[in-house]
N, CA, C and O of each residue as an XYZ file, in Angstrom:
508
protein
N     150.379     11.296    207.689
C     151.424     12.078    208.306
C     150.871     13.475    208.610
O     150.360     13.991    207.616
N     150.844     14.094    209.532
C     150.349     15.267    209.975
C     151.477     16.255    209.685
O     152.672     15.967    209.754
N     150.875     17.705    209.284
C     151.795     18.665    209.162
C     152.464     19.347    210.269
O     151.695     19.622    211.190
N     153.547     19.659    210.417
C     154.460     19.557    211.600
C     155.407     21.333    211.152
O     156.290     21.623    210.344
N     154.371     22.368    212.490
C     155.259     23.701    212.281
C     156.342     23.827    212.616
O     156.699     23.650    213.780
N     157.550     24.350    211.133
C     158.615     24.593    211.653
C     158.835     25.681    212.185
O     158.366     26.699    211.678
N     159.605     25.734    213.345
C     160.058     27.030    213.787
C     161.187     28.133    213.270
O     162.027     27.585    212.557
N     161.378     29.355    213.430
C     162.165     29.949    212.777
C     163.467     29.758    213.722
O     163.620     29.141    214.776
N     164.501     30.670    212.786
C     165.854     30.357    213.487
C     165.797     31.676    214.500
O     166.778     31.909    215.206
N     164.753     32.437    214.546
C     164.618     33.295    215.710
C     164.526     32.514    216.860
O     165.357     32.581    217.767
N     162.964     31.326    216.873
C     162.712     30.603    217.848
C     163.476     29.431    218.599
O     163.403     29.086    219.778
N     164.385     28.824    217.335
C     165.824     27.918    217.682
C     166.945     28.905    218.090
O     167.870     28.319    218.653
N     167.103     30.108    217.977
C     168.045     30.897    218.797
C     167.435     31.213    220.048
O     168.279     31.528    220.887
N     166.345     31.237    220.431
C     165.361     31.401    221.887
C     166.141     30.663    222.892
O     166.842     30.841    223.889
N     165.563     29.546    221.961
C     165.548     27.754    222.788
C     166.874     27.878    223.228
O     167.173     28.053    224.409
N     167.816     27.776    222.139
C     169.455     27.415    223.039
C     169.878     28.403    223.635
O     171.056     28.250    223.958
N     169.408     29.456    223.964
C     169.844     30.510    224.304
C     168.932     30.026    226.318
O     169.619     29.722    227.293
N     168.092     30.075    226.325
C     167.105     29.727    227.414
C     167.932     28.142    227.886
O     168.220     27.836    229.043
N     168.188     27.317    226.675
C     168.657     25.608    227.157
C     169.725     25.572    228.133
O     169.864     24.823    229.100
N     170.817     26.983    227.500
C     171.992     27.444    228.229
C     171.844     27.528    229.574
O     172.574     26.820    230.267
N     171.084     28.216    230.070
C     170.700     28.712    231.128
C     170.325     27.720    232.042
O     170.348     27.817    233.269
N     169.965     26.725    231.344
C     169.210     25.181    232.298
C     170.526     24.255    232.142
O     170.367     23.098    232.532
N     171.630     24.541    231.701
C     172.969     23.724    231.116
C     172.321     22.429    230.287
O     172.909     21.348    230.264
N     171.035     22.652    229.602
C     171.598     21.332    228.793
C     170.848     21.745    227.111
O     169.713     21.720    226.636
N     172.173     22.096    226.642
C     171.723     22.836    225.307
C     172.279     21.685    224.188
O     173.399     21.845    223.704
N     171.696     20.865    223.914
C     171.649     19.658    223.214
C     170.795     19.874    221.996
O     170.002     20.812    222.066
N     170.827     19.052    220.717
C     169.953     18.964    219.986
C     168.600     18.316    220.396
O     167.457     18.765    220.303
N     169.060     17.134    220.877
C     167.561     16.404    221.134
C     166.950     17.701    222.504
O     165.726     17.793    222.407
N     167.241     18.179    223.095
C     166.541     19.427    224.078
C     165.914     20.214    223.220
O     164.689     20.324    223.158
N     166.699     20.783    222.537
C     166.460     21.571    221.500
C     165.302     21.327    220.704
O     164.484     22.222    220.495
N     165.169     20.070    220.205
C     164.282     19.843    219.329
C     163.279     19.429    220.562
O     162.369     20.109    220.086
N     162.722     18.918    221.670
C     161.887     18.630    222.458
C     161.186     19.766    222.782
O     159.955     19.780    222.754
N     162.045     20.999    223.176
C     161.341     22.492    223.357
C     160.678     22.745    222.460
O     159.657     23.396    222.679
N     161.009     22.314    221.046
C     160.200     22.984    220.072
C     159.270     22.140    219.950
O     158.141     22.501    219.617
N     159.588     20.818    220.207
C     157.999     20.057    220.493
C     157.852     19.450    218.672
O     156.786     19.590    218.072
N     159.244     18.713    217.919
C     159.718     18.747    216.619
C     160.847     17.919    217.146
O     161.530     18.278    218.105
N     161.101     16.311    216.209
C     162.036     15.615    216.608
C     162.894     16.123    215.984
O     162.847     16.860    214.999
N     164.018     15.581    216.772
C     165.725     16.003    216.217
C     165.748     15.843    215.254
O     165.698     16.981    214.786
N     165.812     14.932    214.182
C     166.373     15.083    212.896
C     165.394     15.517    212.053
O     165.559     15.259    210.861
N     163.990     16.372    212.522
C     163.385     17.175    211.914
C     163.989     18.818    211.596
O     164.019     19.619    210.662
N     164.354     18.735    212.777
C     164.704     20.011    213.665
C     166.252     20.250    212.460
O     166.361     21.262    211.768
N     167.466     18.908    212.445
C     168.754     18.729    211.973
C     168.808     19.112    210.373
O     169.726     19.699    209.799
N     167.174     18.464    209.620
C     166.858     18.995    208.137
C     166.499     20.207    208.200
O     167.196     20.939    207.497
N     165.541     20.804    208.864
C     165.358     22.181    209.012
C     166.284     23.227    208.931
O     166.407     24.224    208.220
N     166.724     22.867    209.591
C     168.125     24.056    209.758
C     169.087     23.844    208.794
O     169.699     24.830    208.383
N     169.381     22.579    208.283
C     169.762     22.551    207.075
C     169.611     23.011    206.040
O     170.440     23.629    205.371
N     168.170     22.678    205.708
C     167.526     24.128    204.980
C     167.848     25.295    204.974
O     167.770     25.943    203.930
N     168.416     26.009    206.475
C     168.409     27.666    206.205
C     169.801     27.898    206.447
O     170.232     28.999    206.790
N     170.587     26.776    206.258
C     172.279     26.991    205.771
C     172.588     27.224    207.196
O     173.197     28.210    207.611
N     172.037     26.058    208.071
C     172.832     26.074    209.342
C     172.689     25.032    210.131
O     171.651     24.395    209.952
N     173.589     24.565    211.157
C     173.123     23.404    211.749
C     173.056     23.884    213.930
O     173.494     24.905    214.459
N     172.585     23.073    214.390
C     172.408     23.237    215.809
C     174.035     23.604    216.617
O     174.205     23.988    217.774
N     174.661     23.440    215.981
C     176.495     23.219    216.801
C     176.668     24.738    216.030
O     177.497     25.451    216.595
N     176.092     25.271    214.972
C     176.769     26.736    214.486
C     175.947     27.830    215.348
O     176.387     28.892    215.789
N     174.233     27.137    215.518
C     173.776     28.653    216.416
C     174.149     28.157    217.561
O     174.693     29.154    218.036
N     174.255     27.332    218.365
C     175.275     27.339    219.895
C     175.964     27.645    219.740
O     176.116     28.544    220.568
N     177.334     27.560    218.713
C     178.442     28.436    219.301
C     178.662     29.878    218.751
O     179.656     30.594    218.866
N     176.985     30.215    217.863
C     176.747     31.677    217.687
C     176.315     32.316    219.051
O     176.783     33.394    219.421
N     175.350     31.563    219.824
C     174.508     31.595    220.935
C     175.633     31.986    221.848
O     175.673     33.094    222.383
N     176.798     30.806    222.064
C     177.818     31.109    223.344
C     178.473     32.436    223.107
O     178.902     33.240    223.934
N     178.453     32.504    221.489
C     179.515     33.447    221.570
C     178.993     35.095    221.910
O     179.610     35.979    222.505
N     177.617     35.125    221.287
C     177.204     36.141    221.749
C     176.881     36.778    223.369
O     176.877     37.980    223.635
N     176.620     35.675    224.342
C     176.543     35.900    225.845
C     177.831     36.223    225.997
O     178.171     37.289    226.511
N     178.645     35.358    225.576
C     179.910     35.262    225.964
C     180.841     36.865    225.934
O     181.644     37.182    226.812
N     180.658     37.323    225.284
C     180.996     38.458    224.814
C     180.328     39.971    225.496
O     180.809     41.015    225.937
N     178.853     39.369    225.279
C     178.088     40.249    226.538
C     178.624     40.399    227.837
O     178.979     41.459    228.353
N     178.666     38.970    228.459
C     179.407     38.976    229.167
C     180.729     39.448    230.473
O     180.855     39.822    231.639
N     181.519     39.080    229.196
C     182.911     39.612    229.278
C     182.713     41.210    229.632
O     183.406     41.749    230.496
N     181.723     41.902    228.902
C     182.063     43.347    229.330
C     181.077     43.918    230.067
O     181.276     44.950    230.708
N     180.080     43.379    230.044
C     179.054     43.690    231.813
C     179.241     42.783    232.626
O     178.185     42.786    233.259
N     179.849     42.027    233.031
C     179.744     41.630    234.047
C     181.558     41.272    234.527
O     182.579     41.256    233.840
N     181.294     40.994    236.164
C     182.997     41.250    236.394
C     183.031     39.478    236.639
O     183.702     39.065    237.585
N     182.620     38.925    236.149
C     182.642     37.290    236.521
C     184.076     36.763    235.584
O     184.656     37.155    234.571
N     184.261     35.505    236.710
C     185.665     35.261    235.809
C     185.702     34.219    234.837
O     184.639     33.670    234.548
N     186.605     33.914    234.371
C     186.244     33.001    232.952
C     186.149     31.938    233.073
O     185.613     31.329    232.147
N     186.653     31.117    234.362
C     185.859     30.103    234.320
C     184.325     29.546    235.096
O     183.893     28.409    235.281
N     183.664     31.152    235.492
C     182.337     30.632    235.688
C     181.982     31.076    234.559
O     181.483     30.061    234.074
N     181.856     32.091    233.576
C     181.708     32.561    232.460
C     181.795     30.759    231.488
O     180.993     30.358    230.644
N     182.684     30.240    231.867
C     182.806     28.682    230.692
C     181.721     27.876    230.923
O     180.976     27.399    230.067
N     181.650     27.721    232.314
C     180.831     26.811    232.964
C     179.568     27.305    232.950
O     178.670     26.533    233.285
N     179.253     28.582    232.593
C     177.390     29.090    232.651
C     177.130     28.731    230.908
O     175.984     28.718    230.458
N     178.514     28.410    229.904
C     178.307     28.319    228.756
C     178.284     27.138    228.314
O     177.898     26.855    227.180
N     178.799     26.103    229.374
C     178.582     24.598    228.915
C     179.651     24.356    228.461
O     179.721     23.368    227.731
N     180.754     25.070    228.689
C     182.207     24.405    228.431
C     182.686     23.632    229.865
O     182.281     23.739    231.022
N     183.718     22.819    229.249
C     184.360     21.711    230.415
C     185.236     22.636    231.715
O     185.307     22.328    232.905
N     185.892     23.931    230.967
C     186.847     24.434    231.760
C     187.336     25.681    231.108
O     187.465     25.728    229.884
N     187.622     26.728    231.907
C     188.279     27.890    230.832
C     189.207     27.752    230.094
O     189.511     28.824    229.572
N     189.989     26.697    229.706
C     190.123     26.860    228.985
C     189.645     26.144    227.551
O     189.902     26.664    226.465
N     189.168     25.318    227.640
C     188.188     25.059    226.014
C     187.316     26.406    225.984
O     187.256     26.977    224.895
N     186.873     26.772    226.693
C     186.193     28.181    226.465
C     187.491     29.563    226.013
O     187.252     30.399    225.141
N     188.378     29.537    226.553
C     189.299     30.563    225.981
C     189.744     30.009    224.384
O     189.698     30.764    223.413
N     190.083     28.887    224.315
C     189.917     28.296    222.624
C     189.655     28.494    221.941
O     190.326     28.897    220.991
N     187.761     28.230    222.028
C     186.892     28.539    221.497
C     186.640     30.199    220.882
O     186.387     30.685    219.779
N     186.850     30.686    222.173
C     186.338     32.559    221.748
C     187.921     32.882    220.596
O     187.899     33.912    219.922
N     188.686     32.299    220.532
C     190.216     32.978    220.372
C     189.929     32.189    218.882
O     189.965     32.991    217.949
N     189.697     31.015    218.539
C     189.450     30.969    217.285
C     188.097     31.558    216.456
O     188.036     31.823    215.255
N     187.219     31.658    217.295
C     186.163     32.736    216.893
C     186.480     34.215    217.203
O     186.054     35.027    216.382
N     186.872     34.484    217.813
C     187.068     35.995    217.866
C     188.730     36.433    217.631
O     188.921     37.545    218.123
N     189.702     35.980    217.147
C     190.926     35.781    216.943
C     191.244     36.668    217.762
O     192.003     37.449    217.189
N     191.009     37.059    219.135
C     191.997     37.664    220.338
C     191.458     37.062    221.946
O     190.277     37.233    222.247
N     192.121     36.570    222.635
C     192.204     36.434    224.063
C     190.757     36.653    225.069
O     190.891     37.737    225.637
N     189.823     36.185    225.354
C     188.949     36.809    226.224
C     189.367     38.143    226.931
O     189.125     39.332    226.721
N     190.246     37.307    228.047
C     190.877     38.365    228.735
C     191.369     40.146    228.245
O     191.473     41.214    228.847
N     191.569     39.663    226.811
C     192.156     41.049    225.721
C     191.037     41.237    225.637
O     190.664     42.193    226.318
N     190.129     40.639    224.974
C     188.742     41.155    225.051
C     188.043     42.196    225.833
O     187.883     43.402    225.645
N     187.710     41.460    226.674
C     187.465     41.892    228.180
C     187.825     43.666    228.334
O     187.171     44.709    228.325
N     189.485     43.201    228.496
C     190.139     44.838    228.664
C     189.634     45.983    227.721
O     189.025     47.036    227.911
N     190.176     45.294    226.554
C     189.935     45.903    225.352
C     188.581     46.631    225.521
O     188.421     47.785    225.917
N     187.681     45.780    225.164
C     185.869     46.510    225.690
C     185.877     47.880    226.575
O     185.677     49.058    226.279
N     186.297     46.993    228.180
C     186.348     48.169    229.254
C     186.897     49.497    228.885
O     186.404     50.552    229.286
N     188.080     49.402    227.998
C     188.656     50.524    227.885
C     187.942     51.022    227.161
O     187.918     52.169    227.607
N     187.101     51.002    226.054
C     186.329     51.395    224.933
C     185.305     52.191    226.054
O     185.540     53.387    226.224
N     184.401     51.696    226.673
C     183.580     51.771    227.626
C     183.663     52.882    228.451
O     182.723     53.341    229.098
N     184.897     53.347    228.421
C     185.317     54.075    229.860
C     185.858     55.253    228.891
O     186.313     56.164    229.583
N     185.931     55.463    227.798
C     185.806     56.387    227.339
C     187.123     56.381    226.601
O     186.992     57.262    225.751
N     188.163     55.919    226.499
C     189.411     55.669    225.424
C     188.981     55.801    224.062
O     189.545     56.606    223.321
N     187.739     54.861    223.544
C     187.579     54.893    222.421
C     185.748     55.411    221.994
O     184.986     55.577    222.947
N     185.395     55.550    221.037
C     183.943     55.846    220.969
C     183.091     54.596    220.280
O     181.865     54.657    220.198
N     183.724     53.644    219.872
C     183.247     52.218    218.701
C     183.594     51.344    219.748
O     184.530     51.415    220.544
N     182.417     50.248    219.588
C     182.719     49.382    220.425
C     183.642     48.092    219.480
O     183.831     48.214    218.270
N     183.935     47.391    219.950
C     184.116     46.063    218.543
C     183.257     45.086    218.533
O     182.976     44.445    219.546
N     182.826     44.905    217.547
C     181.178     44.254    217.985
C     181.985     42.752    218.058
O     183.209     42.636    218.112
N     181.248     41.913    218.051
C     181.494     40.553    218.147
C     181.307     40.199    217.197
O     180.694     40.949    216.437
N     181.707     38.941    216.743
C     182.113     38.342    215.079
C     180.749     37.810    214.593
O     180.548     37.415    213.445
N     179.661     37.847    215.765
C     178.319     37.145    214.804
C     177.862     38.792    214.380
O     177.193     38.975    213.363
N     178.306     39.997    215.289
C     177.492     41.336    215.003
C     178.295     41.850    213.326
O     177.824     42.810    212.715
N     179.421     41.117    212.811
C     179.611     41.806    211.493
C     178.657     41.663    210.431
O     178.835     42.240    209.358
Protein backbone atom coordinates (compact mmCIF):
# COMPACT_ATOMS: atom_id res chain seq x y z
CA UNK A 1 0.00 0.00 0.00
CA UNK A 2 1.68 3.26 -0.82
CA UNK A 3 1.57 6.31 1.41
CA UNK A 4 -1.10 8.64 0.28
CA UNK A 5 -0.66 12.79 1.20
CA UNK A 6 -3.37 14.10 3.05
CA UNK A 7 -4.36 17.43 2.32
CA UNK A 8 -5.20 20.12 4.77
CA UNK A 9 -8.63 21.59 5.36
CA UNK A 10 -6.99 24.80 3.91
CA UNK A 11 -6.49 22.79 0.57
CA UNK A 12 -10.20 21.01 0.80
CA UNK A 13 -11.54 24.61 1.39
CA UNK A 14 -9.49 25.65 -2.04
CA UNK A 15 -11.00 22.77 -3.94
CA UNK A 16 -14.78 23.44 -3.11
CA UNK A 17 -14.41 26.78 -3.16
CA UNK A 18 -12.73 26.67 -7.03
CA UNK A 19 -15.42 23.23 -7.62
CA UNK A 20 -18.14 26.03 -7.02
CA UNK A 21 -17.11 27.99 -9.62
CA UNK A 22 -17.08 24.95 -12.23
CA UNK A 23 -20.79 24.03 -10.50
CA UNK A 24 -19.82 20.69 -9.56
CA UNK A 25 -18.78 20.72 -5.91
CA UNK A 26 -19.30 17.05 -5.04
CA UNK A 27 -17.31 14.81 -2.86
CA UNK A 28 -16.13 12.42 -5.40
CA UNK A 29 -14.80 16.03 -7.42
CA UNK A 30 -13.55 16.94 -4.44
CA UNK A 31 -11.64 14.07 -3.68
CA UNK A 32 -10.42 13.66 -7.59
CA UNK A 33 -8.87 17.34 -7.35
CA UNK A 34 -7.01 16.26 -4.58
CA UNK A 35 -5.97 13.31 -6.53
CA UNK A 36 -7.22 11.03 -2.93
CA UNK A 37 -10.36 8.74 -3.22
CA UNK A 38 -13.59 9.76 -1.64
CA UNK A 39 -13.83 7.80 1.25
CA UNK A 40 -10.20 8.63 1.91
CA UNK A 41 -10.87 12.14 1.61
CA UNK A 42 -14.70 11.24 3.94
CA UNK A 43 -12.10 9.58 6.92
CA UNK A 44 -9.88 12.43 6.68
CA UNK A 45 -12.00 15.02 7.42
CA UNK A 46 -13.47 13.00 9.85
CA UNK A 47 -10.48 13.11 11.57
CA UNK A 48 -10.42 16.94 11.84
CA UNK A 49 -14.14 17.04 13.17
CA UNK A 50 -15.65 17.72 9.83
CA UNK A 51 -17.23 16.32 6.91
CA UNK A 52 -17.42 17.57 2.98
CA UNK A 53 -21.41 18.85 3.30
CA UNK A 54 -20.10 21.17 6.57
CA UNK A 55 -17.10 22.96 4.54
CA UNK A 56 -19.59 23.46 1.44
CA UNK A 57 -22.06 24.92 3.26
CA UNK A 58 -19.15 26.82 5.23
CA UNK A 59 -17.73 27.50 1.61
CA UNK A 60 -21.43 28.73 0.27
CA UNK A 61 -21.92 30.52 3.11
CA UNK A 62 -18.96 32.49 3.10
CA UNK A 63 -19.23 33.70 -0.86
CA UNK A 64 -22.58 33.93 -0.17
CA UNK A 65 -22.35 36.59 2.19
CA UNK A 66 -19.42 38.21 0.33
CA UNK A 67 -21.56 38.37 -2.04
CA UNK A 68 -24.64 39.77 -0.90
CA UNK A 69 -22.68 42.94 -0.03
CA UNK A 70 -20.26 43.53 -3.06
CA UNK A 71 -22.00 42.71 -5.51
CA UNK A 72 -25.60 44.00 -6.78
CA UNK A 73 -26.54 40.42 -8.24
CA UNK A 74 -29.85 39.01 -7.33
CA UNK A 75 -30.54 36.01 -5.29
CA UNK A 76 -31.37 33.86 -7.55
CA UNK A 77 -28.20 34.07 -9.67
CA UNK A 78 -26.37 34.41 -6.34
CA UNK A 79 -28.27 30.50 -5.63
CA UNK A 80 -27.48 29.26 -8.86
CA UNK A 81 -23.50 30.41 -8.88
CA UNK A 82 -23.83 28.43 -5.34
CA UNK A 83 -25.29 25.22 -6.57
CA UNK A 84 -28.63 25.67 -5.12
CA UNK A 85 -31.87 24.50 -7.11
CA UNK A 86 -33.58 28.02 -6.73
CA UNK A 87 -33.63 31.07 -4.38
CA UNK A 88 -35.31 29.85 -2.49
CA UNK A 89 -33.49 26.66 -0.95
CA UNK A 90 -30.74 29.19 -0.97
CA UNK A 91 -32.78 31.82 1.14
CA UNK A 92 -33.41 28.64 3.64
CA UNK A 93 -30.30 27.75 3.83
CA UNK A 94 -28.57 31.32 4.70
CA UNK A 95 -31.76 32.03 7.23
CA UNK A 96 -31.08 28.87 9.15
CA UNK A 97 -27.39 29.57 9.08
CA UNK A 98 -27.40 33.06 9.49
CA UNK A 99 -30.86 33.38 11.41
CA UNK A 100 -31.93 36.61 9.26
CA UNK A 101 -33.24 36.99 5.57
CA UNK A 102 -30.53 37.43 2.77
CA UNK A 103 -32.32 40.22 1.57
CA UNK A 104 -32.06 41.75 5.51
CA UNK A 105 -28.73 40.83 5.13
CA UNK A 106 -27.93 42.41 2.16
CA UNK A 107 -29.57 45.83 3.44
CA UNK A 108 -28.39 45.46 6.70
CA UNK A 109 -24.49 45.22 5.38
CA UNK A 110 -25.11 48.19 2.83
CA UNK A 111 -26.24 50.29 5.49
CA UNK A 112 -23.23 49.41 7.73
CA UNK A 113 -21.09 50.17 4.60
CA UNK A 114 -22.41 53.48 3.83
CA UNK A 115 -21.64 54.69 6.97
CA UNK A 116 -24.83 54.11 9.55
CA UNK A 117 -22.79 51.85 11.46
CA UNK A 118 -18.83 51.33 11.99
CA UNK A 119 -18.88 47.06 12.69
CA UNK A 120 -19.63 45.06 10.09
CA UNK A 121 -21.61 41.68 11.16
CA UNK A 122 -19.34 39.19 10.22
CA UNK A 123 -20.84 36.01 9.01
CA UNK A 124 -21.51 32.98 11.27
CA UNK A 125 -18.31 30.96 10.01
CA UNK A 126 -16.26 34.60 10.90
CA UNK A 127 -17.39 34.15 14.84
Amino acid sequence: MRAVRLPSSQAVHAVIVASLRHGDATLDSTARALKISARTLQRHLGRMGTSHSEMLAKARLHIACRLLVDSSKRLSDIAKFLGYTNASSFSRAFVRLMKVQPVIYRRQQLARKHGQARHRRPCAIDR
